[in-house]
C-alpha positions, 0 to 999 in steps of 0.5 A: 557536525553530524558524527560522534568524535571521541578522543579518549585519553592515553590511560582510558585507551591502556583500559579499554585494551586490559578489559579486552584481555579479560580471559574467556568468559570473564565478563567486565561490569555494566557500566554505572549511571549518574543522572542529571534531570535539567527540569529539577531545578534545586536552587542558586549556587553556593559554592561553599565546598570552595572553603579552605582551613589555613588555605591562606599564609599571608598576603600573595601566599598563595598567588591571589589569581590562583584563589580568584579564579575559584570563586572562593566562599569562606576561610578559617585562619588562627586569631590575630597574632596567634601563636599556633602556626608561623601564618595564617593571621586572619586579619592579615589575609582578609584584605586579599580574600575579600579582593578574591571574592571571599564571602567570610573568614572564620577565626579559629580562637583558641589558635591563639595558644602555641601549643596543640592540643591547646594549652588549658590554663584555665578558663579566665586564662582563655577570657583574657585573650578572647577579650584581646581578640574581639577588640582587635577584630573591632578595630579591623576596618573589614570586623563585619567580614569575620566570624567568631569561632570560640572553640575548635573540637572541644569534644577532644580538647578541654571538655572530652566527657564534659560535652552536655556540663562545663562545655556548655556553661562555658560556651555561654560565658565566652559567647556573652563575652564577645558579645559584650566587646563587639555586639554585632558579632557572629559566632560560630559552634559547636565546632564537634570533631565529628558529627554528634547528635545527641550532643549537638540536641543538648548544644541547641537546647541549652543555647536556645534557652539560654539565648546564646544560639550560635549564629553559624552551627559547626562540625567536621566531617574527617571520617570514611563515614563522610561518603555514606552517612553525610545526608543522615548527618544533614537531615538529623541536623535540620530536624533537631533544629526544627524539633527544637523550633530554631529556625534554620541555622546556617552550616559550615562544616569547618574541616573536611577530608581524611587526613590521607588520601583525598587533599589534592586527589579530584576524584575523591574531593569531587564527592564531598563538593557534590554533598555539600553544594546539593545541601548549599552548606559551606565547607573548608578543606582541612588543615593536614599538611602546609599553610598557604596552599589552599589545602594542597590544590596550589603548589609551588605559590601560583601553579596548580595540582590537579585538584585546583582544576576541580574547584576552578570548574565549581567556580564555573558553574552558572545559573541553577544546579539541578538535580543529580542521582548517582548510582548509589546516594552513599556511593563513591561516583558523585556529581553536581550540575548547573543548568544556565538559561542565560548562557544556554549551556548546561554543565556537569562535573562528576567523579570518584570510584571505589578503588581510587586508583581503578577505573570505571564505566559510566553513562551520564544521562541528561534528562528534562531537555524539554524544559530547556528547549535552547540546547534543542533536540541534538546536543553537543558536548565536550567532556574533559577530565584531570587526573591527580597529579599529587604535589606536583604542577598539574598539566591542566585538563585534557579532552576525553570525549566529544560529540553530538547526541540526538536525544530521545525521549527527552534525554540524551546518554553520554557513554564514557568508558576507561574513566580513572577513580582519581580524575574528576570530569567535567561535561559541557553541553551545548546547542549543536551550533559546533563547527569544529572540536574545541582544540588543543589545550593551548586554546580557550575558547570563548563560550566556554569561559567566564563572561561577566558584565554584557558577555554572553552566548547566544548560539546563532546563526553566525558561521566561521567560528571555532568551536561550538559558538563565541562570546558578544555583547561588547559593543556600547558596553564598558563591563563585558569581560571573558575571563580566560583562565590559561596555565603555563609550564615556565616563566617567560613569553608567550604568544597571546592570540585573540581570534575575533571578528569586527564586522561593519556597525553603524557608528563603530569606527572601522578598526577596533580595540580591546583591553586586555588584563593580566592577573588583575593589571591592565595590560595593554589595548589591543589594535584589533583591524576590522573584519570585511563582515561578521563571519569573517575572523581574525587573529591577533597576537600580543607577546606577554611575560607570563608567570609559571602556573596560572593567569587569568588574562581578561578581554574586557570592554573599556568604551561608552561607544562601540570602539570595542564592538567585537566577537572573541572565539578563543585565545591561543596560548603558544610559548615563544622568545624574548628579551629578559635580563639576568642579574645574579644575586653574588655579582660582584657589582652588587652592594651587600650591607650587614649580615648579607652574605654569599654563600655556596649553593648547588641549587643556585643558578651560579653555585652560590646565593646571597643570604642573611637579608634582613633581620634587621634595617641595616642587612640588605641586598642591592642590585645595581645597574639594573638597566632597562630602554624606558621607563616603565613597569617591568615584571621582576622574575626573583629566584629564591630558596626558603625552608625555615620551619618554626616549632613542632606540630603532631602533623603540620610543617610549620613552615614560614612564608619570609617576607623581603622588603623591596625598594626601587631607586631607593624609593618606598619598599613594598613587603612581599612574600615568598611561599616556602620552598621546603629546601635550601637547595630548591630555589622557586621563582616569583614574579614581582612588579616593579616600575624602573627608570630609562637607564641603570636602577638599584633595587633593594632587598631587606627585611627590618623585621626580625625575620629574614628575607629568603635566599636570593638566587637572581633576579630577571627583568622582562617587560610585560609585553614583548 
């Protein structure tokens, strides 16, 4: 492609007609520049902005394909058994964190107190129940994966005034405490509401001198004085250290955004992703609204807002970051960006104005292409952006502009206009092998996905392909994957196309296969017939159940030979029909046992739920006659309303996320939990598998905890392919 194609978005398009509005002599501004410099490499990436405070409720809260897809870093969650919040345990969500990809969980210690601010009872009121803590952190099997954090802002809490006097002398006794349980601990402090710096030269110092240096120094930055004064706070930081000759600690700024205005909005995260991962720091969202949704980027338990869509692009980022200038270094236009060698691909993601909810002009300039000599002298780029979508399910990212860019003098400019001040954007610059624009956003392609194992981009010489190139490294491999990360609007099926090529290899059978997973379950093997050569592509297309929101579906090498010796270019994602079975919770045929109960309901899918399951062994659901063909593992579609909340806080809905246990045939129950609704009358779906026999089956809600399951609508089966 030779010429410049440019798509620009509906809003960018109403801009571009404003400005051209303007009255006579009105001038609009210059646009600004943020510049990438590819030959300044500034280091491995740390991902540590992906950190999240209470982003966890309890297991499968939120959906752990939403959390994976992320690369997650660190968590902070309240002390086992704390009494703070109804969720957020950290040792019961550490299992799943750690299958995310988690690197550490924080324990917010004092979190063990019902009340906020924390109830003060003294301090050997607090020992005793640091004393509870730290051995059952050593009882955990996953005890090397937490760290301890023994206070929680104590610069308002407990010590206001008292920071350089009682807060230090007991910083010394609850640090040898847990120190004199678990030896092999990691604890983490201060934990100021702010940056301090006087008082955190006092912490260092007596910490050093009297051998309690915390081995992860903490901070929040929740203030407008983040955007302009984080790298003071930063570099003031690294010189008391070294002023004090403490070698470098490392930083998790463990509370971060303004309580209004930023969770959720990708123009104004993308400003502190950029600060914290240019200073390789760690950073967990803040706690200021509800537990389990990642810090407002996940809603509705497994779909994403328009700020998921930011972080799951952080995530991606490969190979090196390099040097980023912004227009202003305390300006609201921010950006990070990763230059990969292995996957020849650089990329860029950037946002943010002053006001949020205008629009700007920018030209992203990439300078040092002569240090990265494969993207060679005309580049392509495709840029996309998201918008803010609040709360609500986002609908995924959209094609801004893109083109080839002949470079000059080393750097080639990217002009972009109409941009929104809530939007994040993200470029993509590739060798010029394009052949054809990247496609709707149904399709995924390839190169463009996450590769691990023998997966890799090579930008050859191949033709036929879509899009800029393809992923290989299949053949011989058992551990090539591309990753697809794909969002659907409802529950049901959909046609999953997988365009390939399977030319002639010696020793390869004709005909090959793929395997293909689903949200981490293997799904099915792909029949893939072989292609007459390597140019020559072909589509196949499985029908899969997907739920509502995001899955990751993964092609993925699974032979020692070449059975799986395949090119993938993309995936195609397209809604279609299928066989799913409803069962109505009231049905008459049903068993209620106990305290269950139906009742009328306007936001019931038949004007009435079955409620009061649980709280206790004896008050369940059953669902009978469940009949399915075959035996196998059918995907369960359970409809459901929760909005229990327990207790008050000044700003967080203390909402409960109900457990139901569910057994089939009156076999082992499995505990799973269903992310709170915010009104009986809104009834949300989630998917569960379960494994059915050929014929009618029974399956079984309860709870026999003292917590009841959450309202039940209906359940649907479906089978995982159609």
């Amino acid at each position: 492609m030779r010429s410049i194609r440019r798509k620009i978005a509906g809003a960018a398009v109403l801009a571009l007609a404003l400005g051209a509005a303007l009255p006579a002599g009105v001038a609009s501004a210059a646009p600004s520049q943020l510049t990438v410099d590819l030959s300044a490499n500034t280091g491995a990436l740390r991902y540590g902005a992906t950190g999240f405070l209470y982003g966890l409720g309890d297991e499968g809260i939120p959906n752990e394909t939403m959390l994976s897809a992320l690369r997650p870093q660190v968590a902070a969650q309240k002390a086992p058994d704390g009494l703070q919040h109804p969720n957020g345990d950290a040792l019961r969500v550490a299992p799943m964190f750690k299958r995310a990809g988690g690197r550490q969980i924080e324990i917010y210690m004092q979190d063990i107190y019902p009340n906020w601010p924390y109830d003060n009872l003294g301090l050997n009121d607090y020992l005793t129940k640091v004393d509870t803590i730290a051995r059952k952190v050593v009882a955990d099997p996953n005890r090397t994966f937490f760290v301890y954090v023994p206070f929680n802002e104590p610069d308002l809490i407990w010590y206001g005034g008292q920071l350089t006097s009682r807060f230090l002398t007991d910083w010394r006794t609850v640090y040898q405490r847990i120190k004199s349980i678990d030896p092999s601990a990691r604890i983490a402090g201060p934990g100021f509401a702010a940056y301090r710096s006087a008082e955190l030269r006092a912490f260092l110092t007596f910490a050093r001198d009297n051998g309690v240096l915390p081995d992860v120094v903490t901070w929040h930055e929740l203030g407008n004085d983040f955007f302009a004064n984080w790298n003071n706070h930063y570099n003031d930081f690294r010189a008391i250290e070294s002023s004090l000759g403490i070698s470098p600690r490392p930083i998790t700024i463990d509370e971060y955004a303004r309580q209004s205005g930023d969770l959720g909005v990708p123009g104004n995260l993308v400003q502190y992703v950029a600060k914290f991962e240019a200073s390789k720091v760690d950073a967990c969202l803040a706690y200021w609204t509800t537990a389990g949704g990642l810090n407002d980027l996940v809603t509705r338990n497994n779909q994403a807002t328009g700020g998921w869509w930011l972080y799951k692009w952080y995530g991606e980022l490969t190979g090196n970051t390099v040097a980023v200038t912004p227009p202003s270094v305390g300006g609201a236009l921010q950006g990070l960006a990763a230059l990969d060698p292995a996957k020849q691909q650089a990329r860029v993601v950037f946002g943010g104005n002053n006001p949020v909810t205008g629009t700007y002009d920018t030209n992203v300039v990439v300078r040092g292409l002569g240090s990265a000599p494969f993207l060679g002298g005309t580049v392509h780029a495709t840029v996309w952006g998201v918008d803010t979508s609040g709360l609500d399910p986002s609908s995924g990212p959209f094609v801004v502009a893109e083109g080839d860019y002949t470079a000059s003098g080393g750097q080639v400019t990217i002009p972009l206009t109409g941009l929104r001040g809530s939007a994040a954007y993200q470029v993509i610059i590739t060798p010029n092998r394009d052949l054809s624009t990247v496609g709707g956003s149904s399709r995924y392609q390839a190169e463009y996905a996450r590769l691990d194992g023998g997966a890799r981009v090579t930008y050859g010489t191949n033709t036929g392909y879509s899009g800029t190139y393809f992923a290989e490294g299949y053949g011989a491999s058992t551990s090539a994957s591309t990753k697809f990360v794909v969002t659907v609007p409802s529950d049901g099926y959909y046609n999953v196309g997988l365009r390939y090529s399977a030319g002639p290899l010696s020793g390869a059978p004709a005909n090959r296969s793929i395997r293909l997973r689903l949200n981490g379950s293997d799904v099915t093997d792909l029949a893939l017939p072989g292609t007459a050569d390597w140019n020559t592509w072909n589509t196949v297309t499985a029908k899969v159940f997907l739920p509502a929101g995001i899955s990751r579906i993964e092609a993925n090498a699974y032979a020692s030979d070449d059975r799986d010796a395949v090119n993938l270019d993309y995936l195609d994602v397209a809604a279609t029909t299928g066989t799913i079975t409803s069962y109505e919770a009231e049905a008459s045929g049903n068993t209620l046992s106990g305290t269950a109960a139906r009742a009328s309901n306007s936001g019931a899918s038949g004007g009435q739920h079955v409620g009061f399951v649980g709280a206790g062994a004896g008050n369940t659901l059953r669902f009978n006659n469940v009949t399915v063909p075959s035996a196998g593992r059918y995907r369960m579609v359970v409809a459901y309303a929760n909005a229990e909340v327990v207790g008050n806080h000044q700003y967080n809905n203390n909402i409960v996320d109900r457990g139901a246990d569910i057994s089939v045939n009156g076999g082992a129950s499995r505990r799973v939990y269903f992310r709170n609704t915010l009104s009986w009358t809104t009834f949300r779906t989630t998917v569960v598998d379960v494994d059915l026999a050929a014929g009618a089956n029974t399956i079984t809600f309860g709870n026999a905890s003292s917590g009841y399951a959450p309202d039940l609508d209906l359940i649907r089966i479906a089978t995982p392919i159609g």
